[in-house]
C-alpha positions in Angstrom: 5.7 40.3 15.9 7.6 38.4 18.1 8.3 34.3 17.6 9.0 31.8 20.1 11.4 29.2 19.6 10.7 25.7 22.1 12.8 22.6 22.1 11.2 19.2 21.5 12.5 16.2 21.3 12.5 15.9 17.8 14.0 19.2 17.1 12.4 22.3 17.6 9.6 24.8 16.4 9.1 28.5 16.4 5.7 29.8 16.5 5.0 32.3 14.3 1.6 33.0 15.0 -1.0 31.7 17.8 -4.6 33.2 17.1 -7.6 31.2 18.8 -8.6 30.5 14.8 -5.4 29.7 13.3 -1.4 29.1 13.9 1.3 29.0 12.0 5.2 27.4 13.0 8.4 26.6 11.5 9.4 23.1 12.3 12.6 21.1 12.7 12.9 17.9 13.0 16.4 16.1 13.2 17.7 13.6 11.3 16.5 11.1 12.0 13.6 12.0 14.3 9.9 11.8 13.6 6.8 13.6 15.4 4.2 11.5 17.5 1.8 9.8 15.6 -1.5 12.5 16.3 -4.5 13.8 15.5 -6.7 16.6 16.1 -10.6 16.5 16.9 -10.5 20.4 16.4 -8.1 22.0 14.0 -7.0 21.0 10.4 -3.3 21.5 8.9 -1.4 22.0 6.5 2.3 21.1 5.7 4.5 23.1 3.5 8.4 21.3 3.0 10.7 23.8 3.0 14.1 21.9 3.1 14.9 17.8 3.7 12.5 15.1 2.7 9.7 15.0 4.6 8.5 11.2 5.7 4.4 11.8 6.4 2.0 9.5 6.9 -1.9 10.5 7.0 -4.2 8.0 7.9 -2.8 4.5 6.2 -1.2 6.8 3.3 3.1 6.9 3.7 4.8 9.0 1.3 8.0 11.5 0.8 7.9 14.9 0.0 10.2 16.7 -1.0 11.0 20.9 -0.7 7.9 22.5 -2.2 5.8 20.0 -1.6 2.3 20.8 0.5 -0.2 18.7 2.2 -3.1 19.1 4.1 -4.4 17.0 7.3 -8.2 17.3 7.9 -9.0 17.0 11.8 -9.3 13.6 13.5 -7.1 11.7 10.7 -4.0 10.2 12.5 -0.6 11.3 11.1 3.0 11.8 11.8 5.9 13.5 10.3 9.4 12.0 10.2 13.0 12.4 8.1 15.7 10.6 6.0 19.2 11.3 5.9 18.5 14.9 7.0 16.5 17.5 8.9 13.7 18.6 7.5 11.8 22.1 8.3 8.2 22.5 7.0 6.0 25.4 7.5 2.9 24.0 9.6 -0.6 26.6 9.1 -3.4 25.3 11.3 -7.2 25.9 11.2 -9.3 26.0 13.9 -6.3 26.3 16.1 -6.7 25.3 19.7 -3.6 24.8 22.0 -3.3 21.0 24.0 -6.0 19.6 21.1 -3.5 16.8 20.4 -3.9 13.2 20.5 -0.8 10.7 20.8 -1.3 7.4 19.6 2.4 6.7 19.3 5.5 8.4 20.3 8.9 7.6 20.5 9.6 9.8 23.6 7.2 8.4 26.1 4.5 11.1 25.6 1.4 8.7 24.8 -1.4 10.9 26.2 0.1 13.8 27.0 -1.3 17.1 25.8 1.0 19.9 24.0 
């Protein structure tokens, strides 16, 4: 199996697998840095911290989680993932994966609308 690593903005991820049904990446975020504030009308997610604390919020919900700490996203809930004082790299597994199903309602980098 071979990953792909692409820059963002943010940071970067690597995609480990991209199957029409499911994905799964490893991403970094800097210091920092936080994602666009998204949702999905066809896949579901789930976050898995692997290092750094993790700022997420889901729907209204903000919270910290730290290394080994999971959550899941169901699809059309808006949410975003940020950091602290450090990078953070979490382990994103979708469901019902389908590439450019991203909606930006926010996003420090001047991508409102754009499609991934």
């Amino acid at each position: 199996m071979t990953s792909k690593c692409i820059e963002k903005p943010w940071g970067n991820e690597v995609i480990i697998a991209d199957k029409p049904e499911n994905g799964c990446k490893l991403l970094t975020v800097k210091q920092g840095h936080r994602l666009s504030l998204q949702r999905h009308q066809q896949r579901d997610e789930m976050w898995y911290v692997l290092s750094g604390n993790a700022i997420v919020t889901i729907g209204t919900v903000k919270m910290v989680l730290r290394p080994g700490s999971m959550v899941s996203i169901l699809r059309n809930v808006w949410h975003r993932l940020g950091t602290g004082k450090t990078d953070v790299q979490i382990i994103e597994v979708t469901n019902g994966y389908v590439a450019g199903d991203i909606e930006r309602k926010e996003d420090d980098y001047g991508r409102q609308g754009q499609t991934d």
